[in-house]
C-alpha positions as CSV (number, residue, x, y, z in Angstrom):
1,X,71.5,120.9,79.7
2,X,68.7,119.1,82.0
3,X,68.9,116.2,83.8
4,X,68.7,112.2,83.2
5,X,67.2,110.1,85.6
6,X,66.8,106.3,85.9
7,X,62.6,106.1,86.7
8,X,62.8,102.5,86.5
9,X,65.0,99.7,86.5
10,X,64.2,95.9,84.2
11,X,65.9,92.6,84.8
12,X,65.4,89.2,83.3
13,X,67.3,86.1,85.1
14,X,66.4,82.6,82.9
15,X,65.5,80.1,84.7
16,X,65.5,78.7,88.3
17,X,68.6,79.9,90.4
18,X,71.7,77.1,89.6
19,X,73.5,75.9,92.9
20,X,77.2,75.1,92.9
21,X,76.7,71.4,92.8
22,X,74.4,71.9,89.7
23,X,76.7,73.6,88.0
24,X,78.9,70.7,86.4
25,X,75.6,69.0,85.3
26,X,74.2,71.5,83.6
27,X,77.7,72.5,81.5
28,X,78.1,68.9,81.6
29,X,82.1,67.1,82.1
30,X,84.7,67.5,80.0
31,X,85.6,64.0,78.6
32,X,83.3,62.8,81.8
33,X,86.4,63.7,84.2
34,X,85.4,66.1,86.4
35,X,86.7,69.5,87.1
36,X,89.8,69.3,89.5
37,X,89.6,73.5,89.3
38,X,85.7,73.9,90.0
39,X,85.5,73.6,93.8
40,X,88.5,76.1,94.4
41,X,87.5,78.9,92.2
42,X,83.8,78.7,93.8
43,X,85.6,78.8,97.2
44,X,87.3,81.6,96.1
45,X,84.6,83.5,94.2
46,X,82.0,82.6,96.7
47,X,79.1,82.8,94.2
48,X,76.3,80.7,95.4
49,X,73.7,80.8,93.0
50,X,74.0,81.8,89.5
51,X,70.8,81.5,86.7
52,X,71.9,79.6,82.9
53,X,69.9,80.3,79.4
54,X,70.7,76.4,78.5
55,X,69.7,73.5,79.8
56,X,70.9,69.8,81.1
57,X,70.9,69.2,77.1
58,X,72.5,72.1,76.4
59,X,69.4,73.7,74.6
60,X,69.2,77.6,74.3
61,X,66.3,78.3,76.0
62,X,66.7,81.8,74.9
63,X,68.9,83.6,72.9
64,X,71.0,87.0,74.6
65,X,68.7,89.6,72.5
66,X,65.6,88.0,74.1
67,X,67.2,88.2,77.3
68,X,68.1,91.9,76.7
69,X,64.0,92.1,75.7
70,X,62.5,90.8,78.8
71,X,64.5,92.8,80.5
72,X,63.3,96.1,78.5
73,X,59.5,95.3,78.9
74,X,59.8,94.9,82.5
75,X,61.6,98.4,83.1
76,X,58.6,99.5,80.7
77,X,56.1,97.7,82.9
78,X,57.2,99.0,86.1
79,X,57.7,102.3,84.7
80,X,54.0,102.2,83.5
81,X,55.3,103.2,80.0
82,X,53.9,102.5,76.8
83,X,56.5,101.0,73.8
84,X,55.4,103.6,71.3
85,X,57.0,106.2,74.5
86,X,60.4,104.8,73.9
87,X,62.8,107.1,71.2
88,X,66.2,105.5,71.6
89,X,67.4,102.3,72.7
90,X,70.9,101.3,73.4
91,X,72.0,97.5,74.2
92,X,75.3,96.4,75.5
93,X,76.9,92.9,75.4
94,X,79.9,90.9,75.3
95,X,79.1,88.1,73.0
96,X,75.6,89.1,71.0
97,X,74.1,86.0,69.2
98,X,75.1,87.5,66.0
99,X,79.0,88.7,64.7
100,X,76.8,91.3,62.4
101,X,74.8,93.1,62.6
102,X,74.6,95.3,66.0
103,X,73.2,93.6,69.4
104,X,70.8,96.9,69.6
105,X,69.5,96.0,66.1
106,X,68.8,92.4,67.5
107,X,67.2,93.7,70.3
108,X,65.2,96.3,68.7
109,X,64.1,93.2,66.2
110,X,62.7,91.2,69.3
111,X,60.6,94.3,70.5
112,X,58.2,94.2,68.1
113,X,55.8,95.9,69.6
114,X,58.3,98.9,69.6
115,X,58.0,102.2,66.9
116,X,60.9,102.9,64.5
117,X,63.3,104.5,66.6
118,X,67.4,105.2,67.0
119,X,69.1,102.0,68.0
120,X,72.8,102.3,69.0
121,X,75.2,99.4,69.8
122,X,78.2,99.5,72.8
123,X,80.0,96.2,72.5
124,X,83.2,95.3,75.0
125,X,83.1,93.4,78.2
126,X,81.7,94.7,82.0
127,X,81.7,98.5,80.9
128,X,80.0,98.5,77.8
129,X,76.9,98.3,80.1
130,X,78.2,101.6,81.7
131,X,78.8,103.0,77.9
132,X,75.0,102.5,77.0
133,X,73.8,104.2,80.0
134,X,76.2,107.4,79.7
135,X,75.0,107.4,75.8
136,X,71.2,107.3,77.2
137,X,71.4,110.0,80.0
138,X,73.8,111.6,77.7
139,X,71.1,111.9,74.9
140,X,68.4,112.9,77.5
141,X,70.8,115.6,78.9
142,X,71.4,117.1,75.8
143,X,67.3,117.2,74.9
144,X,67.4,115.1,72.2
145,X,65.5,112.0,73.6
146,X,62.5,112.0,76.2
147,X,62.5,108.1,76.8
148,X,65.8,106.7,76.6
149,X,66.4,102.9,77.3
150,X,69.5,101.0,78.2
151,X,69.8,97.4,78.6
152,X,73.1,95.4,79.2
153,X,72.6,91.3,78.3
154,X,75.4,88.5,78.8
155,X,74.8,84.6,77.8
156,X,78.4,83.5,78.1
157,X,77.2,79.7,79.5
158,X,76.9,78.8,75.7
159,X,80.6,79.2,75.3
160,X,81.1,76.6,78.0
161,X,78.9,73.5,77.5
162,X,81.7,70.5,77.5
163,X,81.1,69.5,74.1
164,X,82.4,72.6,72.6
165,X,86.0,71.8,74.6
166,X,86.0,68.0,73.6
167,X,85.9,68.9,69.9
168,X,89.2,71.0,70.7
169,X,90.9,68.7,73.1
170,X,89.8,65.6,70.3
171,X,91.6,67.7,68.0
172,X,94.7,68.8,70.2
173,X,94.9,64.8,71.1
174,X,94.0,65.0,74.6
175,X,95.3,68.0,75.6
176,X,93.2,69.2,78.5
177,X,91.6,72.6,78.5
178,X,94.2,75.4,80.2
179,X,93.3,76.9,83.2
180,X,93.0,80.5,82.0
181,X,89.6,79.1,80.2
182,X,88.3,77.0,82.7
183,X,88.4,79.3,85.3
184,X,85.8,81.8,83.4
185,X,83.8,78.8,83.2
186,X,82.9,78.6,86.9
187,X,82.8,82.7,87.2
188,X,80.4,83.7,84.8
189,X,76.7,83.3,84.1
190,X,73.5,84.8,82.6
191,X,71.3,87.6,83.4
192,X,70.0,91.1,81.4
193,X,69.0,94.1,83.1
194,X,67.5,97.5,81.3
195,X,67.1,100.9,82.8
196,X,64.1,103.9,81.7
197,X,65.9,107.3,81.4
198,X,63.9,110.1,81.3
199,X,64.2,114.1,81.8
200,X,61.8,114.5,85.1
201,X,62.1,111.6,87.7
202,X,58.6,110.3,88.2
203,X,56.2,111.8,90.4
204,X,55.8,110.6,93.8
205,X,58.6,107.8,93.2
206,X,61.6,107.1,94.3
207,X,64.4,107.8,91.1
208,X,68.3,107.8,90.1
209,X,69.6,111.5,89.5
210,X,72.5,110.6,86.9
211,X,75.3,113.0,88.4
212,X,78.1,111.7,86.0
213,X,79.5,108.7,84.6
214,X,83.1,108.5,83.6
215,X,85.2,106.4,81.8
216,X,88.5,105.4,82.0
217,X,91.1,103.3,79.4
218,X,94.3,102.3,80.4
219,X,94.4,100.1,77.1
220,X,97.8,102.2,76.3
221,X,99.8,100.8,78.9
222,X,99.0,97.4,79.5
223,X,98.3,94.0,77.5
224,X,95.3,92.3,76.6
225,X,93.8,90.4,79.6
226,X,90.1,89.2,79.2
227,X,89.5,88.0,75.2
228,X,88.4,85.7,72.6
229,X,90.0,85.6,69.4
230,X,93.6,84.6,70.1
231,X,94.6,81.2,71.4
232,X,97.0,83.3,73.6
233,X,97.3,86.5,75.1
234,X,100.4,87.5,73.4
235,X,99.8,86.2,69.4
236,X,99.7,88.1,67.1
237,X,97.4,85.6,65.0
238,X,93.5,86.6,65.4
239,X,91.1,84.1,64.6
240,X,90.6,85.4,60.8
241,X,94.1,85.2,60.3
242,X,93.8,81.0,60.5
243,X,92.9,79.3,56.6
244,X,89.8,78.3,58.0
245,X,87.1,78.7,60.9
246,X,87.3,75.2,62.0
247,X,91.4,75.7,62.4
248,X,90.8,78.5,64.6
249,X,88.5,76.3,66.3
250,X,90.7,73.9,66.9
251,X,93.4,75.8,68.3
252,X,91.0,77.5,70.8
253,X,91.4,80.8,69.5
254,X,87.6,81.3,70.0
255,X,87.4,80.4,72.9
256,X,87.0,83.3,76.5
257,X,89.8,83.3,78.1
258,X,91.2,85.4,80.8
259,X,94.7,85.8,81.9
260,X,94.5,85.4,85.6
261,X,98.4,86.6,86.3
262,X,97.1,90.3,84.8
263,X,93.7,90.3,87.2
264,X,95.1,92.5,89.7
265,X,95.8,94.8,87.6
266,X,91.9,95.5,87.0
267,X,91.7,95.9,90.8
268,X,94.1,97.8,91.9
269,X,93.7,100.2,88.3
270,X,90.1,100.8,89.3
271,X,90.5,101.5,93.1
272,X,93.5,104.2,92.1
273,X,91.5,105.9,90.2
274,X,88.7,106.8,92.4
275,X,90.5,109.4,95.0
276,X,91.7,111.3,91.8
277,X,87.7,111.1,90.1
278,X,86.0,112.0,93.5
279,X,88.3,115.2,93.9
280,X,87.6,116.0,90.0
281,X,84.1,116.0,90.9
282,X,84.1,117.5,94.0
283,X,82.6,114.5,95.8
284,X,83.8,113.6,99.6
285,X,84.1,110.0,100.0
286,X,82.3,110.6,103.6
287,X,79.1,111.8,101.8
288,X,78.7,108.7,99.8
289,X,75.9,106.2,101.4
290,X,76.0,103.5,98.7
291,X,79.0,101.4,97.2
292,X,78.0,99.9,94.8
293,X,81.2,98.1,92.9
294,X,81.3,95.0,90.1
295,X,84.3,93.1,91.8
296,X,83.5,90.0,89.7
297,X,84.6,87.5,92.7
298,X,84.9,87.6,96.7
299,X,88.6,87.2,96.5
300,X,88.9,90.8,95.4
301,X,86.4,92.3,97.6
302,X,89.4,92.5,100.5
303,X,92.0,93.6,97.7
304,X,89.3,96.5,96.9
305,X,89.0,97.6,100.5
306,X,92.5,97.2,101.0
307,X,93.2,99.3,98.4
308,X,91.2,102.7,99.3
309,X,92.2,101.9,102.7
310,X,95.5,103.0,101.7
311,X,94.9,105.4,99.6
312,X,93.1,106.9,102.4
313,X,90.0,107.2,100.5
314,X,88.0,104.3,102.8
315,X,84.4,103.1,102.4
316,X,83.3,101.3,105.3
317,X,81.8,97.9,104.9
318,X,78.4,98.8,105.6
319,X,78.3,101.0,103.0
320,X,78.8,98.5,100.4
321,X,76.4,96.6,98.4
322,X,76.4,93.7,96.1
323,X,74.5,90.6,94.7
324,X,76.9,88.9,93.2
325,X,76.7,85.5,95.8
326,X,73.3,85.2,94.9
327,X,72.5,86.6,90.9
328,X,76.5,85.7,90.1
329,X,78.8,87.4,87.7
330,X,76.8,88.7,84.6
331,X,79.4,90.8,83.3
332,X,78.1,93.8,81.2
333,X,74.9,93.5,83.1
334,X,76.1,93.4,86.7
335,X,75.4,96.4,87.6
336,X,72.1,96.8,86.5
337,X,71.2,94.2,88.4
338,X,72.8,95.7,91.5
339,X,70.8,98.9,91.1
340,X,67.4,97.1,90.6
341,X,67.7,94.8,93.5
342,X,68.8,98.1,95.5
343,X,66.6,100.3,94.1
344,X,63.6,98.0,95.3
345,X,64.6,96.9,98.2
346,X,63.7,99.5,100.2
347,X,66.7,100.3,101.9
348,X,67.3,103.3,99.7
349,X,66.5,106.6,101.1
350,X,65.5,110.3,99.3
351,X,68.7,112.0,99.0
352,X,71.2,109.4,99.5
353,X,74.4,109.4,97.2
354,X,75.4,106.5,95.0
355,X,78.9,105.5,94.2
356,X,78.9,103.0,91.1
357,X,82.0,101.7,90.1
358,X,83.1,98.5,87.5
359,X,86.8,97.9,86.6
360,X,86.8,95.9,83.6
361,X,89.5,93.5,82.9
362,X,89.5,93.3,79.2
363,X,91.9,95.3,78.1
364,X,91.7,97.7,81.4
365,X,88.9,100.1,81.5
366,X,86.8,101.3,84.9
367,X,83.7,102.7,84.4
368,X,82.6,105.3,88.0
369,X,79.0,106.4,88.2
370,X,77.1,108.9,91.1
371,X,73.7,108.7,91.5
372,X,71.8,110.6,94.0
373,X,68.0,109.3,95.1
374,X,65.4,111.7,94.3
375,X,61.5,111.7,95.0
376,X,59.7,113.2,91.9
């Protein structure tokens, strides 16, 4: 097989960067009370900035697939690649804009400038964006595909203007909205971020050697923790099972929630498996110069270290790398976003090694990727 390299990286933020104390006017107050909950999980998530698709009126200004888009064209445009070069594009997101058909198809739809060409969607939550890059580089490894891009999109803010929870707590009769919601309503925010995979990095640039990317399910062992469809963790009712829509509606079963009590689950999954996936791959955890992990709040970034510190398999601090505090938590897309504000910064060096790695709390999945820097 040859290899996959990332040659470029694409990202799209809408809008003007949010502060904290913005926040609350832009998602507006539920039954005008405002948020008891909101200033103690931004303490503890110690996101400072964070970018919103809607407005103060709770307009889309636009929708996730056009997200996803902008962020393709400007991977193309820093790549210097033409549209008609692209033969495979593969988009990733939690919530795409329609239930059917696929996000990529959606995507594709908005590129109109594209040629016909294999689309392929990954749907899930923070490692479906890992999926659609291992199915690109994949595809490129295996000399099917010359141009291969990937794009991961998220657009949760939608799912938390305060109308949408007055309509259910008008219904409930007053019943305020339970924690496990509103705390994924101060965590999360918008964002898109594509990456060009090709077979050759490009000359005279810096690129991403793809070593490997694997993926791991612990989906056998433990509950659902990160979902919409239920209007609790452990029913048994999904939101088709109701007589109508609107009843489902009602009884919150679409809204995101996230059972917090399971969190550390994601954690301490994800940090156990690296020692085990390093020695698989025959990596030393002293050669790596990058960490690059989606923790999707400060409060975990100690529980991480704490972690590999035990299992003897320490990073030090300086190694690490993140943007969360000032692009937020974008889910699917995170670490795209990492990598392009990395790969551009100019801190990266030719033959430095890359340690990627996402736990996703969703129903328990951690995604671990190596990239190596390369001058073509």
């Amino acid at each position: 097989m040859t290899q996959a390299y990332i040659n470029s990286i694409g990202m799209f933020l809408p809008g003007e960067p949010v502060e904290n104390d913005e926040m609350e006017s832009i998602l507006g107050k539920v039954n005008d009370r405002s948020s008891k909950a909101c200033r103690k999980i931004l303490k503890s998530n110690g996101i400072k900035k964070r970018h919103y698709a809607i407005d103060k009126n709770h307009q889309t200004l636009f929708s996730n697939s056009q997200l996803a888009a902008h962020a393709v064209r400007h991977s193309l445009e820093r790549a210097d690649l033409e549209p008609s070069a692209v033969d495979l594009l593969v988009a990733a997101t939690t919530f795409p804009d329609l239930l059917v058909p696929g996000f990529g198809s959606m995507v594709h739809g908005e590129l109109t400038e594209f040629s016909p060409i294999e689309v392929v969607s990954t749907h899930g939550v923070c490692c479906c964006g890992m999926t659609a890059l291992k199915y690109a580089a994949a595809m490129v490894q295996l000399g099917q595909k010359q141009t291969a891009i990937s794009t991961a999109s998220e657009l949760p803010s939608r799912l938390f203007k305060n109308t949408r929870f007055e309509a259910e707590t008008k219904i409930q009769q007053g019943k305020h909205v339970d924690f496990d919601t509103e705390f994924l309503r101060w965590m999360l925010s918008d964002g898109a971020g594509a990456a060009v995979v090709q077979p050759q990095p490009t000359a005279g640039q810096l690129s991403l050697s793809i070593e490997w990317i694997e993926l791991i399910s612990y989906a056998h062992e433990l509950p659902v923790c990160m979902y919409t469809g239920r209007n609790r963790p452990d029913s048994e009712q999904n939101w088709m099972d109701y007589p109508s829509t609107v009843e489902a509606a009602a009884a919150g079963a679409l809204d995101l929630r996230q059972n917090i009590r399971l969190l550390d689950k994601a954690v301490s999954l994800g940090s156990q498996g690296i020692p085990p996936t390093l020695q698989q791959k025959g990596v030393n955890v002293d050669d790596i110069d990058w960490f690059l992990c989606h923790y999707s709040s400060h409060f975990f970034r100690d529980k991480v270290k704490d972690h590999l510190d035990l299992l003897e398999c320490s990073i030090p601090q300086e190694k690490w790398f993140t943007n969360l505090y000032t692009r937020g938590n974008t889910g699917a897309a995170s670490m795209y976003l990492m990598l392009e504000e990395l790969l551009y910064s100019g801190k990266l060096k030719p033959n430095q090694t890359l340690f990627c790695v996402v736990p996703e709390s969703g129903r328990f999945s951690t995604a671990y990727m190596l990239l190596k820097t390369v001058v073509g």
